[in-house]
C-alpha positions as CSV (number, residue, x, y, z in Angstrom):
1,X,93.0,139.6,109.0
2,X,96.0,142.3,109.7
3,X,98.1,139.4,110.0
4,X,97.2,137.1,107.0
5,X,97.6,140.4,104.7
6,X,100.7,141.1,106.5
7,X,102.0,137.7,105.5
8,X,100.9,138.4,101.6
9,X,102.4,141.4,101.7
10,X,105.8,140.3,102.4
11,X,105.4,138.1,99.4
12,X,104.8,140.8,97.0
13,X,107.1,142.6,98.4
14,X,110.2,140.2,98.7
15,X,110.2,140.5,94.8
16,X,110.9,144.0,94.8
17,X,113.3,144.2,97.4
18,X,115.7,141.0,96.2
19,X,115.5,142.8,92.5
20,X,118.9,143.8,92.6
21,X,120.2,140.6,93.5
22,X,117.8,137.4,91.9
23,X,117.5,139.7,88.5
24,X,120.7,139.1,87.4
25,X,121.0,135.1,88.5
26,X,117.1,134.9,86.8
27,X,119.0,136.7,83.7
28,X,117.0,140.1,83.1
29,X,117.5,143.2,84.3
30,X,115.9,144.6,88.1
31,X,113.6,147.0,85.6
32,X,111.7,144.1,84.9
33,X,109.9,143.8,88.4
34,X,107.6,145.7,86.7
35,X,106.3,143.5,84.6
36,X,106.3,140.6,87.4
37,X,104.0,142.6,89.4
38,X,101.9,143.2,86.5
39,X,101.4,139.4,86.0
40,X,101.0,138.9,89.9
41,X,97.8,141.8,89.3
42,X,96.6,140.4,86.6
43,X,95.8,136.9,88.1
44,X,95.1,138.6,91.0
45,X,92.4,140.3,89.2
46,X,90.9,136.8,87.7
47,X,91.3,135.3,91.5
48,X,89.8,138.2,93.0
49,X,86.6,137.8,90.7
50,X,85.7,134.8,91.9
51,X,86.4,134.8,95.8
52,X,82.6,135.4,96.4
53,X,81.3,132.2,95.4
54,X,84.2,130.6,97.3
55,X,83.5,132.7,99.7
56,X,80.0,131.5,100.3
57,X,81.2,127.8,99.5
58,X,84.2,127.3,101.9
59,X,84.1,130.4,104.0
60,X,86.1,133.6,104.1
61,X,89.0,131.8,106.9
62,X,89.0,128.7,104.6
63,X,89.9,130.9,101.5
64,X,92.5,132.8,103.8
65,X,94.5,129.6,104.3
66,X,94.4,129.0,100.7
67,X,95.9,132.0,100.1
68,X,99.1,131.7,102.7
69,X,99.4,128.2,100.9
70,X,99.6,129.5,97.3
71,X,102.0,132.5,98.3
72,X,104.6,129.9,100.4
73,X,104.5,127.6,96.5
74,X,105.1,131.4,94.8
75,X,108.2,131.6,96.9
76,X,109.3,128.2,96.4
77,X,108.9,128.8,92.6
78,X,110.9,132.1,92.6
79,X,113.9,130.6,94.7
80,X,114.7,128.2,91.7
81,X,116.2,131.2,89.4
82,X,115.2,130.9,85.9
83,X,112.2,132.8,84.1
84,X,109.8,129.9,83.7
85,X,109.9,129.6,87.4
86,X,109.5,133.3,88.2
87,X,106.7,133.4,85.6
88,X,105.3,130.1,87.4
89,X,106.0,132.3,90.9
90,X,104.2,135.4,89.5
91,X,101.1,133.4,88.6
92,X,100.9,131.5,91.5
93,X,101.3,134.6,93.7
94,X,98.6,136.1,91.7
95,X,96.2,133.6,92.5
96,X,97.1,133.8,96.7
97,X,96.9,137.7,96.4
98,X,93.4,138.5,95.0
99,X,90.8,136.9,97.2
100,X,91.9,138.4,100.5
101,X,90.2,141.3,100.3
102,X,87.1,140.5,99.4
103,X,87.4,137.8,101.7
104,X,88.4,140.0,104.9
105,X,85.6,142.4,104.0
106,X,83.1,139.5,104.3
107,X,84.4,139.3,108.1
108,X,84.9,142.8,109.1
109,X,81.7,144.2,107.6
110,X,79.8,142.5,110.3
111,X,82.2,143.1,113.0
112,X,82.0,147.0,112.3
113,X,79.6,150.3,112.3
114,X,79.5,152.4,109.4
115,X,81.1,154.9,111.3
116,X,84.5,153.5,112.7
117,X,84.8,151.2,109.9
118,X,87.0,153.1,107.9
119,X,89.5,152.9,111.0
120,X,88.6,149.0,111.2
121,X,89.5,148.6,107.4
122,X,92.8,151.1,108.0
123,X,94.0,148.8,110.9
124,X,93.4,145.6,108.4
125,X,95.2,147.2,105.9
126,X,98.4,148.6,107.6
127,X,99.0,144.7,107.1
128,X,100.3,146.1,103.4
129,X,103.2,148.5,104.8
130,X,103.8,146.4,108.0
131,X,104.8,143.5,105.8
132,X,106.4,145.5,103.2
133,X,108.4,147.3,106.3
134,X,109.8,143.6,107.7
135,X,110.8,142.6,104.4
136,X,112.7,145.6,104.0
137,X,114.2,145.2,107.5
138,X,114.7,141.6,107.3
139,X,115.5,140.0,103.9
140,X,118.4,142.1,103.0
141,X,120.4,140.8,106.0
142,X,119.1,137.4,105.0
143,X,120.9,137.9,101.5
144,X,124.1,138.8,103.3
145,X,124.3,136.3,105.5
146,X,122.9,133.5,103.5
147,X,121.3,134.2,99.4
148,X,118.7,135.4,97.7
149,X,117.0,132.5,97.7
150,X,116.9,131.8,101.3
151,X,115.0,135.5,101.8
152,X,112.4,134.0,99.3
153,X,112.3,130.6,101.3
154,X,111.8,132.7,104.7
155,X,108.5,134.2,103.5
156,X,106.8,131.2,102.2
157,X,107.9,129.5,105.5
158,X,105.6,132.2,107.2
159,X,102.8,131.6,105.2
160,X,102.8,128.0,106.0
161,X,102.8,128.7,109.6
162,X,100.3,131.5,109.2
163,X,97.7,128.9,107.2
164,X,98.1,126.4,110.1
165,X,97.4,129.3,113.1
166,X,94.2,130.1,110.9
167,X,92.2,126.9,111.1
168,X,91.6,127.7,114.7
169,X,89.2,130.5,113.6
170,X,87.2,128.8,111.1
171,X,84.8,127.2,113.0
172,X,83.0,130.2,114.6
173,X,83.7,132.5,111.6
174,X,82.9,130.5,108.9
175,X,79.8,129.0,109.9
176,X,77.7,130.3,107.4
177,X,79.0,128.2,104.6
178,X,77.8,125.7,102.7
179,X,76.1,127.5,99.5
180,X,76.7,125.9,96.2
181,X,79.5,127.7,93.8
182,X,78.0,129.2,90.9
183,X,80.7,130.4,88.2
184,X,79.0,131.7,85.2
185,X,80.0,134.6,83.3
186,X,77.5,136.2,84.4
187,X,78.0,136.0,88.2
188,X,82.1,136.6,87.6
189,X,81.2,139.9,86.0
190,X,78.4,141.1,88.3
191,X,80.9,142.4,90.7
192,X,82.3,145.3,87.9
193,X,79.0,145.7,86.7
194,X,78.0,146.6,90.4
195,X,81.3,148.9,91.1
196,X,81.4,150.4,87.9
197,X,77.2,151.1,87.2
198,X,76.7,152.9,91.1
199,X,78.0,156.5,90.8
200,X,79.8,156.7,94.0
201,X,81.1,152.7,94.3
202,X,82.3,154.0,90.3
203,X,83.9,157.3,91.7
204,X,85.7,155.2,94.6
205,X,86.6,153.1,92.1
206,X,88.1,154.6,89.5
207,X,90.1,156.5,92.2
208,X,91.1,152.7,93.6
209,X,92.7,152.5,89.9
210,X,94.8,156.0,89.8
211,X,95.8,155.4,93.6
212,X,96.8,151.8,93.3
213,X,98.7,152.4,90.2
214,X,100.8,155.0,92.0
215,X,101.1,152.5,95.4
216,X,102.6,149.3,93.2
217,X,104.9,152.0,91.7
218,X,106.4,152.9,94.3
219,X,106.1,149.9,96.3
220,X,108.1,148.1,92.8
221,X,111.1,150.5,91.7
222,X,111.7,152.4,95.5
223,X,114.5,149.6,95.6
224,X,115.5,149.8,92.7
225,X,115.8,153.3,92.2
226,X,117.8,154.0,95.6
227,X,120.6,151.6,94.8
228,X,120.8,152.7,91.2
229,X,119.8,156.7,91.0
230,X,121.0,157.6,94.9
231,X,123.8,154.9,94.9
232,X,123.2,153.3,97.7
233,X,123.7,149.8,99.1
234,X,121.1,147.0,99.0
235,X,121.3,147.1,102.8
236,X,120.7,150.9,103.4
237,X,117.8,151.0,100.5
238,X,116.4,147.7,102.1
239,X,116.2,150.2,105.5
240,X,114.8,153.4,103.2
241,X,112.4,150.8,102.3
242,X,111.6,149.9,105.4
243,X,110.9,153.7,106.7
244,X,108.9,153.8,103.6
245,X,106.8,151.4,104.4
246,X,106.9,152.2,107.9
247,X,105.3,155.6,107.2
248,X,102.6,153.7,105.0
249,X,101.7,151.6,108.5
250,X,101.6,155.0,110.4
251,X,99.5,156.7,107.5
252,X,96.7,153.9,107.2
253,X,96.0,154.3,111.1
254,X,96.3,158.0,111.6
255,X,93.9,158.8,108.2
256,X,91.5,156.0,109.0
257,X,91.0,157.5,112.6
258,X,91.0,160.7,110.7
259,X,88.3,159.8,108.2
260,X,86.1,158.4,111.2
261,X,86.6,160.8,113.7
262,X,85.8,163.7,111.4
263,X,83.4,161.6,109.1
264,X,84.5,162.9,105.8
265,X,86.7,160.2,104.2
266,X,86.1,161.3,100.9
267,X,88.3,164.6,102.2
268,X,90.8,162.7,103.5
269,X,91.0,160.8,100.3
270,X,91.7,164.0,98.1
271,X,94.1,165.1,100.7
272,X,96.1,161.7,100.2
273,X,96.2,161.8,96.7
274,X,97.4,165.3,96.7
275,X,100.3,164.4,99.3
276,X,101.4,161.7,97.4
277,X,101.8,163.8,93.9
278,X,103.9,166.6,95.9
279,X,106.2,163.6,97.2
280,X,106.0,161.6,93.8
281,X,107.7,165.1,92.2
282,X,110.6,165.5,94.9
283,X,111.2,161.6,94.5
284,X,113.2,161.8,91.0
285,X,115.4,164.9,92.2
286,X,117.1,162.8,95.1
287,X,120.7,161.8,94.9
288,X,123.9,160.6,96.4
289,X,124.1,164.2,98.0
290,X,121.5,163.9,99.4
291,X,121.6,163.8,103.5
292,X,120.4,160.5,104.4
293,X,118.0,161.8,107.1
294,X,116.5,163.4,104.0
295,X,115.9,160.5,101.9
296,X,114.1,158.7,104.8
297,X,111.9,162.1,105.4
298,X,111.0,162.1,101.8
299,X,110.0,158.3,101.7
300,X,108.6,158.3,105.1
301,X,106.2,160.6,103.8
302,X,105.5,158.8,100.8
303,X,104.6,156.0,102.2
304,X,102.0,157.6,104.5
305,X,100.2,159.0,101.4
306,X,100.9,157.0,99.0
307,X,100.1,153.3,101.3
308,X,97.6,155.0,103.3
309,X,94.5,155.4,101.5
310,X,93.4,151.8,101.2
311,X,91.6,151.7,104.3
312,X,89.6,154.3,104.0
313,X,88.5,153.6,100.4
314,X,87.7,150.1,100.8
315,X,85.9,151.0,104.0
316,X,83.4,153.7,102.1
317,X,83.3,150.7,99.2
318,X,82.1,148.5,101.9
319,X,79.4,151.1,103.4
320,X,78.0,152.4,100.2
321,X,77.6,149.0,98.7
322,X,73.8,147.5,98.4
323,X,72.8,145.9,101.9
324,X,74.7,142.4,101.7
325,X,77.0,142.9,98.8
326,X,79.7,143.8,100.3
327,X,82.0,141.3,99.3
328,X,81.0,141.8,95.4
329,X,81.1,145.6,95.8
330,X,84.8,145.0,96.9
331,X,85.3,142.5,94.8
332,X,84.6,144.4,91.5
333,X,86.2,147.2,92.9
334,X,89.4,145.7,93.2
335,X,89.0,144.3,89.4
336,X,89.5,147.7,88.5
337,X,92.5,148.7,91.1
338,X,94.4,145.9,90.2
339,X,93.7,146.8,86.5
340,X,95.9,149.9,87.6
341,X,98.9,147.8,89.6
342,X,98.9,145.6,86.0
343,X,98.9,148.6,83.4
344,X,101.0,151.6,85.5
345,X,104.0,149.4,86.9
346,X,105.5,147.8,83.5
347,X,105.0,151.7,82.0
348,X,106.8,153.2,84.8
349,X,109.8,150.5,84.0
350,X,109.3,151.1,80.6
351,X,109.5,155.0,80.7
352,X,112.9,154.2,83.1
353,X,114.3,151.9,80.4
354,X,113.4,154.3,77.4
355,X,114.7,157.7,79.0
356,X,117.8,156.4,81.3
357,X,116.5,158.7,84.0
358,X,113.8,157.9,86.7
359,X,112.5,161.5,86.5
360,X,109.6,161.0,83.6
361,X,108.3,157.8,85.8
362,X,107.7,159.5,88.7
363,X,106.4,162.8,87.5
364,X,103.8,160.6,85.3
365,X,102.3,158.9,88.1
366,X,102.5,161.8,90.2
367,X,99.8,163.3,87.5
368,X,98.0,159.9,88.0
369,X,97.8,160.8,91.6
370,X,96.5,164.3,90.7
371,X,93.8,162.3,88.3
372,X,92.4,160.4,91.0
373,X,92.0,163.3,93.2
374,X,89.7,164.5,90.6
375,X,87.5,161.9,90.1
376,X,87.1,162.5,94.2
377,X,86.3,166.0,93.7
378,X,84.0,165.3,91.2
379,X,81.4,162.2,93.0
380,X,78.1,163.0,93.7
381,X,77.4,163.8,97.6
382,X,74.8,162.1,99.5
């Protein structure tokens, strides 16, 4: 599972980091990553919604190897360079993105105790930042040495190779399937019914939206913003990127042993959130003057608040969900956090294009952050 989400995670994140370079050959501006990740959510909301009864039908390893085949197409479509094909890209990649989760949580609820599952789910999840940290790493020097388009090509090569290593798993893990697919309205939206009508799957929840927002925000313009705001090379802002991302791999494991060994997640939630909007302020103010050990500190940081809570949260989603809905719990959990990756990216890019000045973006989902720590403080106990 670390490594499949690994492998998606490089294909989101390839977008963001080529920006500077397959923008202008696409013919928009780098800005506008925001609004491909906001397509990518919102099919990987509609995807997501449904990987239960696929789930059930095919098994959660057979869904998986759907996914690395959709996200290697995705790649193939964004290499051609026009926007009908990055549309067709952000769709596809949409549709590979959303039923992972659900999917892993089918297989890791079972293989885990309620008490170290929110490290389990933290070690599945540093997939996110450890594929976000290779791209940045890798696919710059790709660029140089080759194009864009060949860094694109790279991932979806992976992905191939990743769906064939899968098939070995499928027989032992997804024996249990078999049950016929039932796609009726009413099962699609029994998922957000069940993660929005629980009190404490709802508080977790509308956290999931505020955090994830802030994540895909960062994750999206970090890029973007280093080459334009601190002036620095694709190359060196691919590495920043890298320690970002880095830190967010770091962050996942140390709060998920953190939230078990202490067994308080819901603390080390608020203190994640609250991390991330002191970073989120600092952000804006970096320049060219800046020290370069200083930039890396500041992202480093970042990316161990802002990319390290998803462990954790989708581990207490997993344990507070009715016995055997754990995949819908999640499922109609991450309906609502990818709600917040489709509707906080494009305004981020929007408040960038509008004021000139990356400052206004990053303050406003810093207050985001400060929102969902809130909504934390707020749940019911047990």
């Amino acid at each position: 599972m670390l490594t499949v989400l690994t492998t998606s995670s490089m294909a989101v994140t390839v977008v963001a980091v080529l920006a500077p370079e397959a923008a202008p050959a696409i013919g928009v501006d780098a800005t506008r990553i925001g609004t491909y990740t906001a397509i990518v959510y919102v099919f990987a909301t509609l995807s997501g919604a449904v990987t239960g009864p696929l789930v059930d039908r095919f098994g959660a390893i057979r869904v998986c190897q759907t996914t690395m085949a959709l996200a290697a197409l995705a790649m193939l479509c964004f290499a051609q360079a026009s926007i009908a094909w990055a549309l067709a890209s952000a769709v596809v990649l949409g549709c590979a993105y959303g039923p992972f989760n659900p999917a892993s949580a089918h297989v890791l609820w079972r293989l885990s105790t309620p008490r170290w599952r929110p490290l389990v789910f933290s070690i599945k999840q540093t997939g996110v930042p450890l594929g976000g940290a290779l791209t940045g790493a890798l696919i710059p020097a790709i660029v140089v040495w080759s194009d864009w388009q060949s860094g694109a090509l790279t991932v979806g090569a992976v992905a191939l190779v990743m769906m064939v290593l899968l098939q070995g798993l499928r027989a032992g893990i997804d024996a249990d399937r078999g049950a016929p697919i039932q796609l009726d309205a009413g099962r699609l939206l029994e998922p957000v019914r069940l993660a929005l009508m629980e009190p404490r799957l709802r508080g977790y929840t509308l956290t999931a939206f505020a955090y994830a927002g802030c994540q895909l925000s960062v994750m999206s313009f970090m890029v973007v913003f280093l080459t334009r705001a601190v002036d620095m090379s694709l190359v060196l802002a691919g590495s920043v990127f890298a320690c970002l991302q880095a830190g967010g791999f770091a962050g996942r494991l140390v709060w998920g042993g953190v939230a078990s060994r202490l067994g308080a997640p819901r603390a080390v939630l608020v203190a994640i959130g609250l991390v991330t909007a002191t970073c989120l302020v600092v952000t804006p103010f970096m320049h060219s003057g800046w020290p370069l050990l200083a930039v890396i500190a500041v992202a480093t940081v970042l990316g161990a608040s802002s990319l390290g809570w998803n462990g954790v949260l989708l581990s207490e989603v997993a344990t507070h969900a009715p016995e055997g809905l754990a995949v819908d719990a999640t499922a109609g959990m991450q309906v609502v956090m990818f709600g917040g990756i489709t509707v906080v990216p494009p305004l981020f890019g929007l408040l960038v294009m509008s004021t000139d000045s990356f400052t206004a973006a990053f303050i406003s989902v810093a207050v985001l952050a400060v929102v969902g720590t809130v909504v934390l403080a707020r749940m019911p106990r047990v």
